[in-house]
C-alpha positions, 0 to 999 in steps of 0.5 A, spaced: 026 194 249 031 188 248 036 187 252 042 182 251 042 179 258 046 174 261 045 168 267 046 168 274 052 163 273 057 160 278 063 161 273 069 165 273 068 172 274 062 175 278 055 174 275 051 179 273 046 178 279 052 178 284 055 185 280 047 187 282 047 186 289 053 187 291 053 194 288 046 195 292 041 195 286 038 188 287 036 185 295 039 178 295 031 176 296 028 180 290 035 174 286 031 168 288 024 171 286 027 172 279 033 165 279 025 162 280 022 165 274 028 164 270 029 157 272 021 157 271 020 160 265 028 159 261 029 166 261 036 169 262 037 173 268 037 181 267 030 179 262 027 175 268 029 181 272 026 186 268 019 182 267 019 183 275 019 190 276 025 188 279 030 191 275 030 196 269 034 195 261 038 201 264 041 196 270 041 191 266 045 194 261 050 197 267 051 191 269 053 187 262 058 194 262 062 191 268 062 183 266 064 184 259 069 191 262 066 196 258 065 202 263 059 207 263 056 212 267 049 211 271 045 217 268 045 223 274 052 220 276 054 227 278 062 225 278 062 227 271 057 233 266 052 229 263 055 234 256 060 227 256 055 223 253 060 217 251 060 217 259 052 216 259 050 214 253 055 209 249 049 206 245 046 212 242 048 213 234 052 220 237 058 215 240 056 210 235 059 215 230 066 217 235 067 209 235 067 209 228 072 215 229 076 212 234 077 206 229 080 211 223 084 214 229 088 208 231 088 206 223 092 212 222 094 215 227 094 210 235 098 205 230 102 201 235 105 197 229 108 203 225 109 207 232 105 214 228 104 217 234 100 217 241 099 224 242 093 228 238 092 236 239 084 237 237 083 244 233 078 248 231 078 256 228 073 258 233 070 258 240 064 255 241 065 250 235 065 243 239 072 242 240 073 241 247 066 236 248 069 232 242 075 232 246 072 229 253 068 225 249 074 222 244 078 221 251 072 217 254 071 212 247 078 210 247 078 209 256 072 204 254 076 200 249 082 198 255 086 205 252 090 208 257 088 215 256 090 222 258 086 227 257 090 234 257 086 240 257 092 246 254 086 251 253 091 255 258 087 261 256 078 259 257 079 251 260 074 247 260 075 240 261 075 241 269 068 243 269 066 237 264 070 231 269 068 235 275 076 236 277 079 241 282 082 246 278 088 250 282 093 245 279 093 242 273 098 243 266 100 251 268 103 249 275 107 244 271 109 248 267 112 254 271 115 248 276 109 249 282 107 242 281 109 235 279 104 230 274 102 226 279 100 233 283 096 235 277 093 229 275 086 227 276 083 219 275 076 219 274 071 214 278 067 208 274 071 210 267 077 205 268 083 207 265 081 215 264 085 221 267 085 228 266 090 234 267 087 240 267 089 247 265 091 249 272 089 257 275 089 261 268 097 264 267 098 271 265 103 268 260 100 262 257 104 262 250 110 263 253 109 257 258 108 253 252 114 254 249 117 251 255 122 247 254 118 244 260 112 242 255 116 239 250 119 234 255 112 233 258 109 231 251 116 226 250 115 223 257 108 222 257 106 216 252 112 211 255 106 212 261 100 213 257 097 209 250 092 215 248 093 222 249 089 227 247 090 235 247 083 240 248 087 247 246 085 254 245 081 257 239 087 257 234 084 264 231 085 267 237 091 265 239 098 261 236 098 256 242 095 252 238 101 252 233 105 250 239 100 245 242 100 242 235 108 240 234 108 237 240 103 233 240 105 232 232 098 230 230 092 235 229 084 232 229 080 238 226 073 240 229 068 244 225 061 245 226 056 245 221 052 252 220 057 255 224 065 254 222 067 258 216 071 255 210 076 259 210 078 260 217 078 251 216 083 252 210 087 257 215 088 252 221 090 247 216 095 251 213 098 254 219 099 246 222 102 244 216 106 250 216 109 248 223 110 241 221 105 237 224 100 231 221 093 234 219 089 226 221 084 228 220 077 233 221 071 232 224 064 235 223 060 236 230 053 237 227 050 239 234 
């Protein structure tokens, strides 16, 4: 495979065989055996590295992702599930596919110049149809592109995104909303995926409808884009229950997410009518084919 590589250069910023060493993938003595070979044979760096056996594409890659500030997970990185695949794999034709997403979603609704919205609740009838994966995965593609991006888990009833991010789970968006905890107690950053946090759902309340029609929630929803570029909003399966309902109008647009072989139309066209009823902005749909 070829890999775009760069040369060991003395410029601005760090070099991708100073990033290499520095991180503790490559000994200072293996960098010369290559700086020969590049220089020998006018290779650039990462593919002089790679011929050597010193390095694989993978290191390479890795670290073009720090130089051009485009951050990913090493695979077996065990801070994040590997089900986030953005965080992994940004070149596969899946997370392809979710920048293209991305792309529609600051067109229409991310727009900074028409002011649209920052906060976008991703819905979809049932459970089991994607809508948390997509969620993480949409929250990891938009920290990739330098979007401060906050990813909030309002599934008070079977959250996910803590098990999906590795977070602790005791405080989160429950906590605040009963008053037991403050934002900044709640909230979880996440290592080597710069920009991106998470609030997780917190301990599971016995009245998750209630707390989010707070006053509380409306106020947190209001306060949270002077802080955040993007925010992007798990909820529980709308067929269930009517969180999404209230989810949906504070965060003021909805991404609905169906799933091939899986979703019923007429559950779809309920979800969509229920969010229009309420008076949020349906942006858009998304068919996760896994």
């Amino acid at each position: 495979m070829n890999v775009m590589t760069e040369k060991l250069h003395l410029g601005p910023g760090p070099s991708i065989g100073a990033m290499l060493i520095d991180s503790g993938r490559l000994a200072p003595a293996d960098a010369e055996s290559i700086l020969r070979l590049q220089s020998a044979q006018g290779m650039r760096f990462g593919d002089a590295a790679v011929q050597l056996g010193l390095l694989s594409d993978e290191d390479v890659q890795q670290a073009l992702s720090q130089q051009y500030d485009y951050p990913y997970l090493m695979a077996g990185d065990e801070c994040v599930s590997e089900e986030v695949v953005a965080a992994f794999k940004p070149f596969s034709p899946f997370v392809e596919q979710l920048r293209a997403l991305r792309s529609q979603l600051l067109l229409r609704w991310f727009d900074a110049d028409t002011g649209s919205g920052k906060a976008l609740a991703v819905l979809s009838p049932d459970s089991g149809e994607g809508r948390s994966f997509i969620a993480a995965n949409l929250a990891v593609v938009f920290s990739q592109l330098g979007q401060r991006t906050l990813l909030i888990d309002a599934d008070l009833r079977k959250p996910r995104q803590h098990q999906l991010f590795r977070l602790p789970n005791k405080l989160g968006l429950s906590s605040i909303l009963a008053g037991r905890a403050v934002l900044t107690e709640a909230i979880g950053c996440i290592p080597r995926l710069n920009g991106l946090c998470v609030l997780p759902a917190g301990a599971v309340p016995p009245n998750p409808q209630e707390l989010l029609s707070r006053e509380a929630f409306a106020n947190l929803m209001e306060t949270l884009p002077g802080r955040y570029d993007v925010i992007i909003v798990d909820t529980p399966a709308a067929a269930e229950t009517a969180d999404h309902q209230t989810i949906a109008v504070r965060a003021r647009g909805s991404l609905v997410v169906a799933r091939r072989n899986v979703s019923f139309a007429p559950r779809l066209q309920a979800l969509v009518h229920s969010v229009h009823d309420c008076g949020a902005t349906v942006v858009g749909s998304v068919l996760n084919q896994g």
